[in-house]
Steps between C-alpha positions, in 0.01 A plus 500: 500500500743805666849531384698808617839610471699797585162701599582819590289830566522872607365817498614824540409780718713855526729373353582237689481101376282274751587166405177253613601142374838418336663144352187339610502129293162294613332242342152389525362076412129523350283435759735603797351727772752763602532753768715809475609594831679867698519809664309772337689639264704163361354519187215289522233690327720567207628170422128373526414784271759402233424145498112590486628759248346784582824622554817474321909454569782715401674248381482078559335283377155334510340200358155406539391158412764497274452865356739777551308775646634795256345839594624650135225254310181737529221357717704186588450566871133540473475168292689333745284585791148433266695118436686409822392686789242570800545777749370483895598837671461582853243801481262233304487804228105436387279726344279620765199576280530163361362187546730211641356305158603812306853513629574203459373488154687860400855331386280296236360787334823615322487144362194600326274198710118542407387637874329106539875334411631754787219433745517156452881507579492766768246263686764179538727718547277596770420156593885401512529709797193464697300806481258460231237612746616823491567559115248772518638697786662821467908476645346732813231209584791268565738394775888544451531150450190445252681815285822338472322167361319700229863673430630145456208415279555753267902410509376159379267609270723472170661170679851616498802281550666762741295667799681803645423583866563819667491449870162318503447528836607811601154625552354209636390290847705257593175271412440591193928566405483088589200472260628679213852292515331181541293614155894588355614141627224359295583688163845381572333159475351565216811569318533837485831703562496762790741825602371677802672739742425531864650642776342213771707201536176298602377574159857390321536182669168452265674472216773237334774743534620835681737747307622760703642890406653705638641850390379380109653162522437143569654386808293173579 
């Protein structure tokens, strides 16, 4: 599914080159669960944000289910992440003034879904992760945990192959943390292919396989 090479990424500031991953080479099986792993400021974020990409390397290179991932070919990013991907960040990022139906729903409407097709999806989606009680509940009416689930619903909702996860957890119980990656074991199950990063070893040893950075490369 993930096949990297040579990945390498900086940014400058006064002048100055701050290299944050370099000669990382990482490949990823469909349907393998992953955990990116280190100290703050390894690189985590922005290797997660390549291979999701929303970001993109200096130089490397990048294949995607078989794709090279080429920045140059207008909109190729965007169609890669409509296709392939579903995000799950830690700050749940919902609309406040919408329904938990309605954000779920809101990645179908650039797929120009009649508002019954994207109902009718947003509610298994819904379903699939246990909260269809609360579809009509605003993101303040729910707990941490219950937020998160709708945020994985509407990562599911145009059934990507690839679900990107930004420490899940971070802003979660240590209830509902075990909740949310017993739900992530499950899409595992399922088939799907999943790249999250977390700084909580607890929440690692969850998935098939740890890779570690440290000062922008892989180490472990």
């Amino acid at each position: 599914m993930i096949q990297i090479e040579g990945l390498y990424k900086s940014y400058w500031r006064s002048g100055i080159e701050l290299v944050v991953i370099h000669d990382i080479d990482l490949a990823v099986s469909e349907g393998e669960f992953i955990a990116i792993m280190g100290p703050s400021g390894s690189g985590k974020s922005t290797l997660l944000n390549i291979i999701g990409c929303l970001d993109i390397a200096d130089r490397g290179h990048y294949q995607l289910d078989g794709q090279t991932v080429d920045p140059g070919i207008p909109h190729h990013l965007a169609r890669l992440r409509a296709r392939y991907i579903g995000f799950v960040f830690q700050s749940f990022n919902l609309i406040p003034t919408r329904s938990a139906l309605d954000n779920v729903a809101l990645p179908l409407l650039y797929q120009g879904m009649t508002r019954s097709a994207r109902n009718s999806r947003a509610r298994s989606a819904l379903q699939r992760v246990g909260v269809t009680d609360r579809s009509a509940h605003l993101p303040s009416q729910l707990s941490g945990g219950q937020q998160q689930r709708v945020a994985i619903a509407r990562a599911l909702v145009n059934q990507p192959r690839l679900l990107i996860a930004d420490e899940p957890t971070g802003a979660l119980d240590s209830h509902n943390s075990s909740q949310v990656m017993t739900l992530f074991r499950e899409l595992h199950d399922e088939g799907h292919t999943l790249v999250m990063v977390t700084h909580d070893p607890a929440i690692g040893e969850r998935a098939d396989r740890v890779v570690i950075l440290s000062d922008g490369a892989v180490v472990s």
